[in-house]
C-alpha positions in Angstrom: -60.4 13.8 -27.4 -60.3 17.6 -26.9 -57.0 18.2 -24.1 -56.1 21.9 -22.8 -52.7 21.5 -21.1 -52.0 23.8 -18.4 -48.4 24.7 -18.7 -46.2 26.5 -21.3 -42.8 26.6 -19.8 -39.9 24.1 -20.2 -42.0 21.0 -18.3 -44.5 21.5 -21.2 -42.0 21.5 -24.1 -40.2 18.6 -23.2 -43.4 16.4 -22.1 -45.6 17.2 -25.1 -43.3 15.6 -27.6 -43.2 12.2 -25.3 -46.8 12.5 -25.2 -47.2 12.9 -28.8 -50.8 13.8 -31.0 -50.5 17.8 -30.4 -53.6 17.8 -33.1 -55.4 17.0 -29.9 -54.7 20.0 -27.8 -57.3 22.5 -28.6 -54.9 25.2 -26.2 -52.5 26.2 -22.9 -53.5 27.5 -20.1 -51.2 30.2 -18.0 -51.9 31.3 -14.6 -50.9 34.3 -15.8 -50.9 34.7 -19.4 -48.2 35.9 -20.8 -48.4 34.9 -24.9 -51.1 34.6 -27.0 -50.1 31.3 -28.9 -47.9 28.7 -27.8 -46.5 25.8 -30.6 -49.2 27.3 -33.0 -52.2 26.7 -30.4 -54.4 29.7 -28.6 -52.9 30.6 -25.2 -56.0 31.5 -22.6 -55.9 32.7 -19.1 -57.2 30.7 -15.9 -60.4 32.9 -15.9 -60.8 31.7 -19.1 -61.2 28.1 -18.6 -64.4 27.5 -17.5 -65.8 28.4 -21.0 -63.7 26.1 -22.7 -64.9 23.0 -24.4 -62.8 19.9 -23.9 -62.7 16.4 -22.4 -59.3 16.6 -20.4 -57.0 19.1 -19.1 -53.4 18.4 -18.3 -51.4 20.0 -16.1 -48.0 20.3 -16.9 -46.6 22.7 -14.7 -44.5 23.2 -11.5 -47.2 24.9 -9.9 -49.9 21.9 -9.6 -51.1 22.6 -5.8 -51.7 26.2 -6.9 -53.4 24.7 -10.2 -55.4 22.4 -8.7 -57.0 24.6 -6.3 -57.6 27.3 -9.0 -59.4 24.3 -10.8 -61.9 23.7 -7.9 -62.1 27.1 -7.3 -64.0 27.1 -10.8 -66.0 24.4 -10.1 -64.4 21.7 -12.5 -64.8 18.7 -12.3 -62.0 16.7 -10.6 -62.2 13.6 -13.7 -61.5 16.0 -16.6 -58.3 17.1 -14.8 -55.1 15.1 -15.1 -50.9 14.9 -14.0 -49.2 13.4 -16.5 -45.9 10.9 -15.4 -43.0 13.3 -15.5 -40.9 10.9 -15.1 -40.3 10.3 -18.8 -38.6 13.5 -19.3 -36.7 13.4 -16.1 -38.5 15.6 -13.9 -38.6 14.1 -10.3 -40.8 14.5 -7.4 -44.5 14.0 -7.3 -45.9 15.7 -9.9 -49.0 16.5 -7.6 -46.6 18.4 -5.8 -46.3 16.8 -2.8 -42.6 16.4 -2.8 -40.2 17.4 -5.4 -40.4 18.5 -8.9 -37.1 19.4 -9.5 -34.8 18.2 -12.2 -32.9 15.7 -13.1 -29.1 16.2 -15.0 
């Protein structure tokens, strides 16, 4: 399974190692890209997306409302496009961002 997370801030280094198989990301995703490579893996911008190849994108990111209507924007489908359970790495809130995402001491 080919994943692009979108995320490459502090949710996205302390939820990939819970995750675990990184040999499955193919790349991150920024709103706004600021890096080129993040944990050794290509770093593309939103208006990239659409031209990239994979089964499932994650989104592990504070932002998801924002993320989420960037993704329809686009015109990707809604099944490829998931929100992992934060609540492994002690983030709380819906992740969907309906109420929360802060953190948790």
């Amino acid at each position: 399974m080919k994943v692009l997370v979108w995320g490459t801030g502090e949710w996205a280094d302390r939820l990939l190692p819970v995750i675990g198989n990184e040999d499955e990301i193919i790349g991150f995703v920024e709103s706004e890209k600021s890096k080129d490579f993040f944990r050794g893996k290509k770093v593309y911008g939103a208006n990239e997306i659409k031209e990239i190849d994979c089964d499932v994108i994650a989104i592990i990111n504070s932002h998801a409302d924002e993320i989420q209507y960037e993704i329809e924007k686009q015109g990707i489908q809604k099944e490829k496009v998931i929100f992992p359970n934060t609540s492994k790495i002690g983030i709380v809130g819906d992740f969907c961002g309906n109420g929360g995402g802060g953190y948790t001491d």
